[in-house]
N, C-alpha and C positions, 0 to 999 in steps of 0.2 A: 452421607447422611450427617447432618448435623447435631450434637450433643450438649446435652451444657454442662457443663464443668462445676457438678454439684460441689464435691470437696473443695474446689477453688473456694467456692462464694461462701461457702461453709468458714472456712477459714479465714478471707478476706473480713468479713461481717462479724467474725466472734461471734457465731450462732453455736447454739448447745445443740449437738448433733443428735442428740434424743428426743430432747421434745420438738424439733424439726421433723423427726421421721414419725414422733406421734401426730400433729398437724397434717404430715402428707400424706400418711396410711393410716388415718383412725379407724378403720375396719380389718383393719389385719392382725392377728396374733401374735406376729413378730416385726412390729414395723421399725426397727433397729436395723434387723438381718435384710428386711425389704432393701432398706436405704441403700445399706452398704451394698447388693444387688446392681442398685443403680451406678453406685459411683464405682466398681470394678466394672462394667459394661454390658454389665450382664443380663439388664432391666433398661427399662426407662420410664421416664414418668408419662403419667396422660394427660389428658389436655385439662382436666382440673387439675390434679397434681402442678400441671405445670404455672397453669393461673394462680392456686395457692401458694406458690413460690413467689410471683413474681410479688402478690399481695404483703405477703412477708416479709420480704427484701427488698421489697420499692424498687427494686430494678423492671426495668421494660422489659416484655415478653422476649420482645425482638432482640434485646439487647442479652439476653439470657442464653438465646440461640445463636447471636454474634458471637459471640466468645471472641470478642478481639479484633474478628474480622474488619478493616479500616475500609476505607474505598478514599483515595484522596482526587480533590479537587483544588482548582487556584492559580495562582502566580508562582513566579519567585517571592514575593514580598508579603505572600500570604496565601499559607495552603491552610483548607477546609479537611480535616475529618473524619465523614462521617457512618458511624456502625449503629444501628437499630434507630433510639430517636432522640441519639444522641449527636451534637455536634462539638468536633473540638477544631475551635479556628487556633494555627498558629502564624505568629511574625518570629520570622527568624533574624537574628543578629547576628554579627560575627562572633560573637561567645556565648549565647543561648539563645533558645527557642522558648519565648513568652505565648504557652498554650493557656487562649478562654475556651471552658468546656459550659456546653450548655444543652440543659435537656428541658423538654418539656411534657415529662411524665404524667399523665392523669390533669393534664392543665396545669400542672405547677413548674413554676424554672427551676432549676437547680443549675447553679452559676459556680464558678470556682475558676479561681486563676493560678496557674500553676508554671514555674519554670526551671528548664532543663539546660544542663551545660551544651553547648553546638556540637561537641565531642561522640556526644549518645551513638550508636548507629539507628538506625530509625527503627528499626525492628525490634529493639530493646526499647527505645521512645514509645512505642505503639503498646507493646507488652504493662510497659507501667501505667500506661494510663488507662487501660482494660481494665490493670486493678486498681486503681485512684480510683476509677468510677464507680465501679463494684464497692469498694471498702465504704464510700461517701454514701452509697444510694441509700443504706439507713437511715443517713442524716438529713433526706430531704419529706420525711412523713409529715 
């Protein structure tokens, strides 16, 4: 089963963990203790809960439930990306890997070019740019 990594996006975003758990449980009595619920694993959200989140964080549904998850496509001279509805094309170089991320959330793009020493192991490559994207998605409202 799939999760999403509320505490990540929490943290990535610089969201105030309070008034996010008032937004996601505005009918509960203790929607602090709810949250925290969910992000030990003890909960999880429902399908407006989870919509209200993605509203919030401008992150894609899909990409909420990716958590990272990559699927890669391409060449040697250009591998594709791509987790939820997001894409990140890379050209790799003998000393970095020039990644365009590009999504197109709610009909808007969000573009960004980002690059990494060739050194990375890709599994750490993949990791950062889960949260690159995650940290940025506020900045595409």
């Amino acid at each position: 089963m799939r999760t999403i990594q509320l505490q990540k996006i929490i943290t990535l975003q610089g969201l105030d963990p309070q008034a996010l758990a008032r937004e996601l449980f505005p009918n509960h009595s203790y929607p602090v203790q709810a949250m925290d619920r969910v992000i030990k694993g003890l909960g999880l959200l429902n399908s407006d809960q989870v919509l209200k989140l993605s509203e919030i964080t401008n992150i894609p549904v899909g990409f909420l439930y990716a958590s990272g998850e990559w699927v890669a496509t391409g060449t040697l001279n250009k591998i594709s990306f791509v987790s939820g509805e997001v894409i990140a094309e890379v050209t790799p170089t003998p000393t970095k890997w020039l990644t365009k991320i590009m999504s197109f959330h709610k009909g808007r793009p969000f573009i960004q070019t980002t690059i990494h020493h060739s050194d990375i192991p890709a599994k750490v490559y993949l990791s950062e740019l889960t949260d690159l994207i995650i940290k940025n998605s506020k900045n595409n409202k």
